[in-house]
N, C-alpha and C positions, 0 to 999 in steps of 0.2 A: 594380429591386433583384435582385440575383442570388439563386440559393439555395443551399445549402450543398452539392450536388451539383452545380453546375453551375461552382463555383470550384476552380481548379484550382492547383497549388504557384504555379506560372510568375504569378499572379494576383496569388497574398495576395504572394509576393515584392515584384510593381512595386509594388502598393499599401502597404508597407512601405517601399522606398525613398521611395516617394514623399514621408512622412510625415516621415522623417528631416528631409530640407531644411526643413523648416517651421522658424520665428523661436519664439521665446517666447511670446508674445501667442497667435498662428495655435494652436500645440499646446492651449494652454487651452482655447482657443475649439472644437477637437476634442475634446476632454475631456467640455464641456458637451451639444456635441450628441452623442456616445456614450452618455455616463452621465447625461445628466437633472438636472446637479447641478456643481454650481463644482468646480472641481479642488482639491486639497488647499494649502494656500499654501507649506506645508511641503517640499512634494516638487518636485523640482529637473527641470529640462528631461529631463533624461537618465530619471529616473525615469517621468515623465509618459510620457515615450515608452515605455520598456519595457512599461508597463502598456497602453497602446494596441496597441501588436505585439501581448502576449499575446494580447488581448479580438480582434483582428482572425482571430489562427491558433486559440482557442479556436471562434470562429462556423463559420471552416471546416473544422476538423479534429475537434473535439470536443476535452472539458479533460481533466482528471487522472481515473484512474479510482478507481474506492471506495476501493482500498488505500492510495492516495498522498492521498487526500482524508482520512484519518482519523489520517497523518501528520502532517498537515499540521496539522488542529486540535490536535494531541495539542501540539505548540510551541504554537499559540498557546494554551495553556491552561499553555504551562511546563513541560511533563509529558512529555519524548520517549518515545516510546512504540517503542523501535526492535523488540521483539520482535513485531510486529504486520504478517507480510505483507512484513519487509524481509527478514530473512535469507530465508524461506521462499521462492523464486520459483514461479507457477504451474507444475505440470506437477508438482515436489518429491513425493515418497513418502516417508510418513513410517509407517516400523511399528515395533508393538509387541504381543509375546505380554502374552497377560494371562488368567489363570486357564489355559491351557495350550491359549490357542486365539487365533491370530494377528489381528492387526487390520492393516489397512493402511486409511490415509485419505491423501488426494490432494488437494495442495493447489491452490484453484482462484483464479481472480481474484475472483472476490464470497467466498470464504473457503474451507470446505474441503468434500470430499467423504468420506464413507464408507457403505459396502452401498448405495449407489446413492440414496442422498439427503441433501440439501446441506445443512450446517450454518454459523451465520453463525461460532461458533469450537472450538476445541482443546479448550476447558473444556466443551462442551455437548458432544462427544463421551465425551470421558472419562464425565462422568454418566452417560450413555445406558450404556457398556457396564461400568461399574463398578455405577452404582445409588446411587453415593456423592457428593456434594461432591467433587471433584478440580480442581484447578489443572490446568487442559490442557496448559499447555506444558511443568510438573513432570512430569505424567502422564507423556509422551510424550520425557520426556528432553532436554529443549530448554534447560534452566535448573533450578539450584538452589534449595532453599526456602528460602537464607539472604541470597543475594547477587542471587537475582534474572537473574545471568550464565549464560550456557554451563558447564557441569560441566566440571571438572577431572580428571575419573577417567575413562581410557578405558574408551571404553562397553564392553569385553569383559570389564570387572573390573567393572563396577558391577552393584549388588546391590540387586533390586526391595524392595520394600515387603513382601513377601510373603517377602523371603527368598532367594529363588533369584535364580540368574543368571539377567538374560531383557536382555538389551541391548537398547533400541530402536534402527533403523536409521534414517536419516535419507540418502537419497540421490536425485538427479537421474534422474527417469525413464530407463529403459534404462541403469544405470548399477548396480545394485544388485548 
């Protein structure tokens, strides 16, 4: 059995063709010895297969990472969850003055960073440097507290909680 470093693109590729050619019956019967369990009766050749390719480039490549894994539940719960890790890409700077003294946090693949230790979100920063209940991505200017969406008021007009103009910036590292 190979290991997962020892397979290489040129590998999972032939063993993917390979799989293609298979008859109806043949795929099932891959199914069973992959997964431990009958194939769904439901799911059509085409399907069987695609699930196979994935589970073959999953072993040797690794699968989805946290951000796209918690996408992913968030449908199957019916509940897109697209504020969470999609617009934000890693590396993103996201600042905002607050009480008159600058925050920047950095968004990371496992979630974000600020002052040099990681948090799993937006809303757990905001507490820390508020001390209050805050919506993180309200906090930080990312979405409204009515609709949920991106705000509508360029950020150079919009007016903090406190009053003052303090716009947060939201920009792609080295880009600010």
């Amino acid at each position: 059995m190979e290991s997962k470093l020892d397979r290489t693109t040129a590998s999972v590729q032939a063993e993917i063709s390979g799989i293609q050619s298979l008859k109806p019956d043949a795929v099932r019967s891959l199914w069973r010895k992959t997964f431990q369990r009958e194939a769904p009766k439901a799911l059509t050749r085409d399907l069987l297969l695609r699930a196979l390719c994935w589970h073959i480039q999953q072993q040797a490549f690794g699968g989805h990472d946290r951000g796209h894994l918690q996408i992913l539940a968030s449908y199957g719960k019916r509940r897109p969850d697209f504020h969470k890790g999609r617009r934000l890409k890693p590396g993103t700077e996201i600042v905002r003055e607050y009480q008159g003294e600058r925050h920047t946090v950095l968004v990371t693949a496992e979630g974000f960073r600020w002052r040099d230790s990681d948090y799993p979100s937006l809303t757990a920063i905001a507490q820390t440097i508020t001390g209050t209940n805050w919506n993180g991505p309200r906090f930080f200017g990312l979405r409204t507290p009515s609709t949920g969406t991106a705000p509508a008021v360029p950020r150079d007009q919009r007016v903090s909680r406190a009053g003052s103009r303090q716009a947060p910036r939201v920009a792609e590292r080295g880009h600010l």
